[in-house]
Structure formats: structure tokens, C-alpha cells
N, C-alpha and C positions, 0 to 999 in steps of 0.2 A: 504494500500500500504506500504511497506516496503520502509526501510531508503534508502537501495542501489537503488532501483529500481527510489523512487523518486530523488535523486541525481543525475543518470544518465538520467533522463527529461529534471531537470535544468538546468544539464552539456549541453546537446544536444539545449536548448534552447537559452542561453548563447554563446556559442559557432556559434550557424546559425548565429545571430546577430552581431555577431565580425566577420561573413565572410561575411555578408552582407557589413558591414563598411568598409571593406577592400577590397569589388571589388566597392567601390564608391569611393574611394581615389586614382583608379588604375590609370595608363599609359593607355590614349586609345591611340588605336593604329591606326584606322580607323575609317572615319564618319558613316561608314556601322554598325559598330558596332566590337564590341572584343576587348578583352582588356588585358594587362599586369596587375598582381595585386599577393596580396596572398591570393587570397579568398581561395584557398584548402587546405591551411595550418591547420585553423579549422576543418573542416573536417576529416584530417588525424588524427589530435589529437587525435579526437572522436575516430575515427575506430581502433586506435589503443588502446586507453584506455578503451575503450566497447565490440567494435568489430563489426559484421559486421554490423549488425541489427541498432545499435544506428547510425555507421558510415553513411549508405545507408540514413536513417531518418534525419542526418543531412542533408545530401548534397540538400535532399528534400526540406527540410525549407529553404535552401537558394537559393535554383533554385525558389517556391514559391513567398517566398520573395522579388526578383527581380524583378516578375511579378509584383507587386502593386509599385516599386520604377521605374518606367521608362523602362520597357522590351519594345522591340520593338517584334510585334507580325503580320504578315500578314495571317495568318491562325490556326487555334486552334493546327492541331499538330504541324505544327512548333515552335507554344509556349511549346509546350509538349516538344518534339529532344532538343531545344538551351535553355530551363531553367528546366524542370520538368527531363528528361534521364541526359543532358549532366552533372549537378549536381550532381544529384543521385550516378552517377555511381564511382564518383569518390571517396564514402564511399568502393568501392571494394576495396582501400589499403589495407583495413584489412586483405587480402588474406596473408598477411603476419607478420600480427602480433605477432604469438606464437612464429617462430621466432624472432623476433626482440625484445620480450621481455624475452627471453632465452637468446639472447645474451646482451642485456640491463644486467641481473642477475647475468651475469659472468663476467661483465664488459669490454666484447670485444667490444672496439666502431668501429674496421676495417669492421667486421658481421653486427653490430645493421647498420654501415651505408648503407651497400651495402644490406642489406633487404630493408632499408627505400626506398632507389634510385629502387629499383626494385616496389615494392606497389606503388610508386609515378609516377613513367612510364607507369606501367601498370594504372592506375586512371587517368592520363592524355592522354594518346592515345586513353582510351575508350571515355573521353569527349569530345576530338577532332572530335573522328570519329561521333560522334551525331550534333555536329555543322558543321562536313563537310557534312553530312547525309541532314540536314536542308538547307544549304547554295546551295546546288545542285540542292535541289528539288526546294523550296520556292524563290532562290535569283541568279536564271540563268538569268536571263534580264543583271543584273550586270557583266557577263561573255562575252558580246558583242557575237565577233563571234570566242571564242574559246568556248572549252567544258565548261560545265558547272561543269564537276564533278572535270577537269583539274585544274581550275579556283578556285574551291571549296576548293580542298588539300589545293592549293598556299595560297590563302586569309586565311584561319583556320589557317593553321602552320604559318605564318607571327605574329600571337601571341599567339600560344598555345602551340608553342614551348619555346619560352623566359619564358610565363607562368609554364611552368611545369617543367624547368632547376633551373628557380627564386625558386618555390615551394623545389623542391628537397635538394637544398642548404640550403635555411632558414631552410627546419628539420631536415635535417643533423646537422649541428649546433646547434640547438634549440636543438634536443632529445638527442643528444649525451653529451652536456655539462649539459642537465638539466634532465637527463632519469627518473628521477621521476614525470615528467608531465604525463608520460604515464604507470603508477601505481594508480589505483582506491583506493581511500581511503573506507572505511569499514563503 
């Protein structure tokens, strides 16, 4: 195995477990479950210092991960949609990487940020939509007698919203004052 390849392991292993630690430190926000944190912050790192591949890998090991630390689970795929998808998916920031580290290179931080906020909306409204996917299906009793998919939106965006505003911000600031977090060493 080659140096880069094993570094980007490490990084990706590293990195699950520092998102791990930081959706256990979260703001819950509901007894139901969901929560305010920066768990996708790591993640974005990834996706953005690797790319898609390591990114998606990440989000895995910490959707994974959460399963052995207290995930609440009423059915197998709803452990799949609210830790194994909703996780995952949010390595899709990478969708914008090359920009953002093009303009990282040129040193436009007004671009690197408004890429970042776009990769981070887009990774948080697909996580959203997999927990509001799960919540609908698996946690309609908890919707009494309105819809459940109604119910579903409201209770997800009650903190995956704040989650993914929180998230946008700390990388805007984090990548922008530090843009060489997201430059792969050799």
C-alpha cells in the first residue's frame, strides 16, 4: 500500500472518531432523538481533502459508529435511512471541492466560502431528507393525528436545520482562515 493511500485511511479513521465525539457532546434537541452538534464538520474535511470516495467512507464510519454508541433503532432499515444513508451522504460535499480548492489556490475566500455553504446545504438537506424518510415511515405513532410525513419535515428540520447553519459556519471559518487543512500532504 502506498504512503498517500494509507494516510488517507488514517485521515478517514481519525476523522469518523472526532465526528463520532462531537455528535456525543451535541445539543439534543428532542427525547425522540436528533440533535444539534458538529458531527459533519469531519466529514466535510474528508470530502474535501480526498474527495468523494474517502468523504462518503467517512460519513459511513460514523453513521456505523453511532450504531454501537446508543443509536436508537426500531427496524433494520431505519437503522440503515437515520445512521448508515443519513451519514453517508453527507460525504457528497465533495460535489464541490475542485472548486473550493481552486479558489482556496487563488486565495478568494468570498468563492472558497460560498462553494463551502453550497457542498454543506447540499450534505445537509440530503441527511435531512433520510431522517425525515425514516421518521415518517418508522416514527408516525409520534405524529398523533396529523400526517406523519407533515410531522416528519417539522420534527427533522427542528434540528437539522441549526445542525447544518452551525456546520456551514464553523467551515467557513475553519477553511477559510486555515485552507490548508484541506490540502493532502504527499
Amino acid at each position: 500500500m502506498d504512503k498517500k493511500r494509507l494516510l488517507m485511511l488514517v485521515e478517514i479513521a481519525i476523522f469518523a472518531a472526532v465526528g463520532l465525539v462531537l455528535d456525543q457532546v451535541s445539543f439534543k434537541v428532542w427525547a425522540q432523538g436528533g440533535s444539534v452538534s458538529l458531527v459533519m464538520v469531519p466529514i466535510v474535511l474528508i470530502a474535501f481533502r480526498w474527495g468523494l470516495g474517502a468523504g462518503l467512507t467517512t460519513g459511513l464510519l460514523v453513521g456505523v459508529m453511532q450504531t454501537m454508541f446508543g443509536a436508537y433503532i426500531v427496524h433494520w432499515f431505519q437503522g440503515l435511512l437515520d445512521y448508515g444513508v443519513a451519514f453517508t451522504v453527507v460525504g457528497l460535499a465533495a460535489i464541490v471541492r475542485k472548486p473550493v480548492l481552486d479558489a482556496a489556490a487563488n486565495s478568494n475566500k468570498v468563492k472558497m466560502a460560498n462553494y463551502i455553504i453550497i457542498g454543506i446545504v447540499v450534505a445537509g438537506f440530503l441527511r435531512y431528507a433520510a431522517h425525515t424518510a425514516a421518521g415518517a415511515v418508522f416514527f408516525a405513532e409520534y405524529a398523533g393525528d396529523q400526517n406523519a410525513w407533515v410531522y416528519s419535515i417539522i420534527y427533522n428540520g427542528t434540528y437539522m436545520l441549526p445542525a447544518t447553519i452551525l456546520t456551514a459556519v464553523a467551515c467557513v471559518l475553519l477553511f477559510t482562515s486555515a485552507p490548508q487543512l484541506m490540502q493532502r500532504k504527499s
